[in-house]
MDTraj code that builds the backbone (N, CA, C; nanometers):
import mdtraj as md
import numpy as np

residues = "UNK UNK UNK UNK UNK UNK UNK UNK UNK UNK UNK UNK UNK UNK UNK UNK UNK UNK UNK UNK UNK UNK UNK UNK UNK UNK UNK UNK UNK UNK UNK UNK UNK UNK UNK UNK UNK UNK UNK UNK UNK UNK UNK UNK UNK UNK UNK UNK UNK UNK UNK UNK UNK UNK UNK UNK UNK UNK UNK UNK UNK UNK UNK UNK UNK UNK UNK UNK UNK UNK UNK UNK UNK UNK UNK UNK UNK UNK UNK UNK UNK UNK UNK UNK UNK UNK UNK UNK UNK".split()
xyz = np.array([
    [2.3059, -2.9237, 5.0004],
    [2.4259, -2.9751, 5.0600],
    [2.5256, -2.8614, 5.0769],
    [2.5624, -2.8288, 5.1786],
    [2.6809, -2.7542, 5.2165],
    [2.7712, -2.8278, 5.2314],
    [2.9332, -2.7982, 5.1823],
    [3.0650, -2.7836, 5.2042],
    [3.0764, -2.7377, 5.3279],
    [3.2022, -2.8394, 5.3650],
    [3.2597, -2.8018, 5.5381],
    [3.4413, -2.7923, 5.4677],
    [3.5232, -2.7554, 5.4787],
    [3.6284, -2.7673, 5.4853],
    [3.7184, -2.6955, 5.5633],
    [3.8601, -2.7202, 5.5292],
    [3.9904, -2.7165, 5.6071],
    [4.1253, -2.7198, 5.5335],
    [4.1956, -2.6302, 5.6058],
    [4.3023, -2.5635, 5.5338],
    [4.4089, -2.5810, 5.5913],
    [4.5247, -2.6691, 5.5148],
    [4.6534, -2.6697, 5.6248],
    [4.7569, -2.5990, 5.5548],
    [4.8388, -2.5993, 5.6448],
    [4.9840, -2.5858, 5.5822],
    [5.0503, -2.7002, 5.5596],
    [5.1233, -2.6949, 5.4358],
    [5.2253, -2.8324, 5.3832],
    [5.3321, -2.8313, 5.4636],
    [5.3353, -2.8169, 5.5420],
    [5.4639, -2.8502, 5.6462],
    [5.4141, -2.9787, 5.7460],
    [5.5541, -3.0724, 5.7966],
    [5.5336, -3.1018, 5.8573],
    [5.4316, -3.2345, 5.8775],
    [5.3118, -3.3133, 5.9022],
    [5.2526, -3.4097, 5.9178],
    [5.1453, -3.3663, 5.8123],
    [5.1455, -3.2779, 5.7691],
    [4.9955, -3.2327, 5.6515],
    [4.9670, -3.3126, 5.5384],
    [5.0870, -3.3998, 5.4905],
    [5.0492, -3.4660, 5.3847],
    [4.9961, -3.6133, 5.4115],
    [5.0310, -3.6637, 5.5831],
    [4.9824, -3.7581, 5.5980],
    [4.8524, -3.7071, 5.6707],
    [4.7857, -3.6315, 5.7067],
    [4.6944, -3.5728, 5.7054],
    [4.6200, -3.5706, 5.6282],
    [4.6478, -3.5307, 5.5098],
    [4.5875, -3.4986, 5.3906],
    [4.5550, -3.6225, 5.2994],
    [4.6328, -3.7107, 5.2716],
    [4.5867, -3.8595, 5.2944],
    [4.5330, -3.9511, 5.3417],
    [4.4756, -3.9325, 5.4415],
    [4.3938, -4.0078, 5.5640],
    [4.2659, -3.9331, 5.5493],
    [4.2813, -3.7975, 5.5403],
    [4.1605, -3.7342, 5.4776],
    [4.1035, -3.7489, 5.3925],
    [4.1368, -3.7744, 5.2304],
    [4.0810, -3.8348, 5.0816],
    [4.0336, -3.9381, 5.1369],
    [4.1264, -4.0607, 5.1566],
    [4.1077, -4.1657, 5.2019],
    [3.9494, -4.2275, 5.2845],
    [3.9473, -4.1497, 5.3928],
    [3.8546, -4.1498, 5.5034],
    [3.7268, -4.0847, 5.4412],
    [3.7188, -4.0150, 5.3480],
    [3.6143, -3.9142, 5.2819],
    [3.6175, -3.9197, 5.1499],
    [3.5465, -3.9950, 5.1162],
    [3.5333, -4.0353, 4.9509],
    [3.4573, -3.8822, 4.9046],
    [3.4146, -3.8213, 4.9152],
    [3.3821, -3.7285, 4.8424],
    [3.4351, -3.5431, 4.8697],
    [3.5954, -3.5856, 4.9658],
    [3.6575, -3.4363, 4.9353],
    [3.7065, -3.4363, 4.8243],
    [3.7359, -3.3174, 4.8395],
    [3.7865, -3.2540, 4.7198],
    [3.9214, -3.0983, 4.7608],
    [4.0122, -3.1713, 4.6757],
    [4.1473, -3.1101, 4.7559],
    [4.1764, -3.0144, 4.6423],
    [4.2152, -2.9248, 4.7096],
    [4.2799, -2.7705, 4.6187],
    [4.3932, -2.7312, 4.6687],
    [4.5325, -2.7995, 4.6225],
    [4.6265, -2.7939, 4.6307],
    [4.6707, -2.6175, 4.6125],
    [4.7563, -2.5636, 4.6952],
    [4.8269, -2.4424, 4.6416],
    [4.9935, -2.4647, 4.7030],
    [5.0222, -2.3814, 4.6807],
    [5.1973, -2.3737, 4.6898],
    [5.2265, -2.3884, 4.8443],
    [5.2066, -2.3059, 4.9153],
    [5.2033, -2.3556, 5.0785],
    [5.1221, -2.3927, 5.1555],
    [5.0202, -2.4281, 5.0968],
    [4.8984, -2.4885, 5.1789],
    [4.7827, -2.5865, 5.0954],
    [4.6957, -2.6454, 5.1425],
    [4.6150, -2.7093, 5.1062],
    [4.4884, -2.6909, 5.1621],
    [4.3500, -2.6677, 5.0611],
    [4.2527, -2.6515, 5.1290],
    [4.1545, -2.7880, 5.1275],
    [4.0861, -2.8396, 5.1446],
    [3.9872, -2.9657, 5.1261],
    [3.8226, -2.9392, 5.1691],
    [3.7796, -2.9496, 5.0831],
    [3.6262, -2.9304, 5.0828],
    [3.5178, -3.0350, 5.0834],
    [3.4548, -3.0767, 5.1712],
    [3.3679, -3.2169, 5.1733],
    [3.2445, -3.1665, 5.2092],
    [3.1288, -3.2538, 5.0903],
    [3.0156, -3.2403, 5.1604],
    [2.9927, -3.3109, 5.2636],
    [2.8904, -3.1887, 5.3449],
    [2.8472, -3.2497, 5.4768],
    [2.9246, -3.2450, 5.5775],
    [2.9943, -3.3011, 5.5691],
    [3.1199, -3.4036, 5.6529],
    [3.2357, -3.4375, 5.6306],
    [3.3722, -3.3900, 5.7395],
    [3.4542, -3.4473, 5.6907],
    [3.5301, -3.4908, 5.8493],
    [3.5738, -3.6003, 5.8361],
    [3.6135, -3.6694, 5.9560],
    [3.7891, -3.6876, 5.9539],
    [3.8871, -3.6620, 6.0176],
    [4.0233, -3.6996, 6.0461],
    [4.0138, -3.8031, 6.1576],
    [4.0379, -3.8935, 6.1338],
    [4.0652, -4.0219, 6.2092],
    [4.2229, -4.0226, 6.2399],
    [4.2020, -4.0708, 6.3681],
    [4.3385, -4.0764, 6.4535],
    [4.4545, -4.1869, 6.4094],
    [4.3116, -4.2844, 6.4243],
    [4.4348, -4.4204, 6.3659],
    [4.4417, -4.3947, 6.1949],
    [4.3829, -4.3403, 6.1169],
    [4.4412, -4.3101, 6.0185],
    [4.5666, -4.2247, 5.9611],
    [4.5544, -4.1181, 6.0626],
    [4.6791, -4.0557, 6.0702],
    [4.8373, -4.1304, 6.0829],
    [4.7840, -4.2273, 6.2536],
    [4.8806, -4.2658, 6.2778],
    [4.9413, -4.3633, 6.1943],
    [4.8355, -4.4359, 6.1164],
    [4.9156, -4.5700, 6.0389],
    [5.0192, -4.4766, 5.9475],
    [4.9647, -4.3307, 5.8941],
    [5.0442, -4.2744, 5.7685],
    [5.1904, -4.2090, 5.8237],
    [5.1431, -4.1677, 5.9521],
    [5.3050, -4.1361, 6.0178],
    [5.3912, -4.1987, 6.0628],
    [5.3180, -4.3246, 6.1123],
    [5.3816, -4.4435, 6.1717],
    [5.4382, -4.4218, 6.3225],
    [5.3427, -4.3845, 6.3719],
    [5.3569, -4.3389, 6.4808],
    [5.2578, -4.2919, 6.6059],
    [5.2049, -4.2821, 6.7035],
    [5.0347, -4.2184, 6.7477],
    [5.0502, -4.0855, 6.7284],
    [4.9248, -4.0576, 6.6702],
    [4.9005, -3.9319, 6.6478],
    [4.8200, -3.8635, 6.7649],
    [4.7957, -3.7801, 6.8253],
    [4.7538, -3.7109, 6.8937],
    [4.6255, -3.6280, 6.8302],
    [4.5129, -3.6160, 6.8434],
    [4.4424, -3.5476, 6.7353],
    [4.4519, -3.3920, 6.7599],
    [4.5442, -3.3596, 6.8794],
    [4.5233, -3.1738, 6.8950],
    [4.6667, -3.1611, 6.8481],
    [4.7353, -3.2144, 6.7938],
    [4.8270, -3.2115, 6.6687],
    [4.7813, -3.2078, 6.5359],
    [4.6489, -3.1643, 6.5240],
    [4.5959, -3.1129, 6.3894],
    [4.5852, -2.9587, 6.4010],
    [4.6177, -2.9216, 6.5382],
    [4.5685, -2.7417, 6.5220],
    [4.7492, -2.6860, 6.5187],
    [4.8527, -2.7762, 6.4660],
    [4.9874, -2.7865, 6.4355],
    [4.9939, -2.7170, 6.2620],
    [4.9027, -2.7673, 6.2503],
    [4.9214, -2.7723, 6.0445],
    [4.7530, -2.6927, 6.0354],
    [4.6696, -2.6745, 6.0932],
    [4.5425, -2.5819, 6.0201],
    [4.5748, -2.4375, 6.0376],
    [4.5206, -2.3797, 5.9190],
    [4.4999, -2.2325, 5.9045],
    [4.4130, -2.1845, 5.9088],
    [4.2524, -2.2386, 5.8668],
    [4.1366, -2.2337, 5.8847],
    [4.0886, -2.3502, 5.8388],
    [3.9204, -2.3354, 5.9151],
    [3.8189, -2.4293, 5.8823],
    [3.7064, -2.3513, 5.8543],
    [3.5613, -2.4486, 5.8078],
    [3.4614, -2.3727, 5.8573],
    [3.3745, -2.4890, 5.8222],
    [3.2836, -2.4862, 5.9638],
    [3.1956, -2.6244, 6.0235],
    [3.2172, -2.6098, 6.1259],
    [3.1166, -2.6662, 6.1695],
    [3.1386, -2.7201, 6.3554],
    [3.2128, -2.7829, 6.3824],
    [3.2845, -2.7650, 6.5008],
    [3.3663, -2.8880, 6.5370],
    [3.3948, -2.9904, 6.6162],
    [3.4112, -3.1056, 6.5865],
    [3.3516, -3.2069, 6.7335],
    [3.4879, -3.2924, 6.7268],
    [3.5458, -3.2448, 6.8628],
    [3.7161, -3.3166, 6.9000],
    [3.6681, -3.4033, 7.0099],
    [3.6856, -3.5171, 6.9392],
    [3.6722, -3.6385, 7.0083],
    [3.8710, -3.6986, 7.0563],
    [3.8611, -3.7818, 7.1527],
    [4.0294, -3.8969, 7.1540],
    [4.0452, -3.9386, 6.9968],
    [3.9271, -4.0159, 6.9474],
    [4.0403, -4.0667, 6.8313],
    [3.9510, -3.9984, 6.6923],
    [3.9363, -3.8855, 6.6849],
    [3.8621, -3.8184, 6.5540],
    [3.8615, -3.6860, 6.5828],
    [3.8360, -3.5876, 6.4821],
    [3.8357, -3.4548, 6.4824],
    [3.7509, -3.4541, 6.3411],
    [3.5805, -3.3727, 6.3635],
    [3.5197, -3.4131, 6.2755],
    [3.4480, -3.2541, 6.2272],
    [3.4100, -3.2189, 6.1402],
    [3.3457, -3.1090, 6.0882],
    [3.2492, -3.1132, 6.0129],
    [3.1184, -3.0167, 6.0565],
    [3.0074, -3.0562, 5.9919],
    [2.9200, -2.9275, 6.0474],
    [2.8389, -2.8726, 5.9682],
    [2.7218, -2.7751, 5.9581],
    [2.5844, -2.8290, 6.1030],
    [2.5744, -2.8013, 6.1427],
    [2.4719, -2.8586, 6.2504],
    [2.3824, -2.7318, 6.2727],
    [2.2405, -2.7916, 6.2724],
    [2.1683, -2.6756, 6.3055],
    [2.1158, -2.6662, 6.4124],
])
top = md.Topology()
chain = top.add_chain()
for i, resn in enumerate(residues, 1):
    res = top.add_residue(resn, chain, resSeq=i)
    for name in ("N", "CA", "C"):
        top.add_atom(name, md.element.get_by_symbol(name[0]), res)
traj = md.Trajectory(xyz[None], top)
């Protein structure tokens, strides 16, 4: 099993981000630091749109996630309502 993860900055929509993320992905795993946050999921880790939006209360846009990332690493598949990361061979 490989780890895919993603790294934001705490500014801004990242924490409802970052919530919709645990949430949506029972098996990340978040490594909080002082200005940023990294999250590590096996396999897979999916940001859902309407999850976002219920946490902002508002529609989220999903290319308003490249607002708050610093890095990733996985493939990436930007769908309308998901932005998903995963190892593909």
């Amino acid at each position: 099993m490989s780890n895919v993860s993603i790294t934001l900055q705490t500014v801004g929509d990242a924490a409802a981000i970052l919530e919709a993320i645990v949430n949506d992905n029972p098996g990340a795993i978040v490594h909080p630091m002082p200005s940023y946050v990294k999250i590590d999921c096996p396999n897979k880790l999916v940001i859902n749109k309407a999850s976002v939006s219920e946490r902002i209360g508002r529609e989220w846009d999903v290319q308003e996630i490249h607002l708050s990332m610093i890095t990733l690493a996985g493939n990436v598949t930007e769908e309308d309502d998901s932005f998903s990361l995963e190892w593909k061979r």
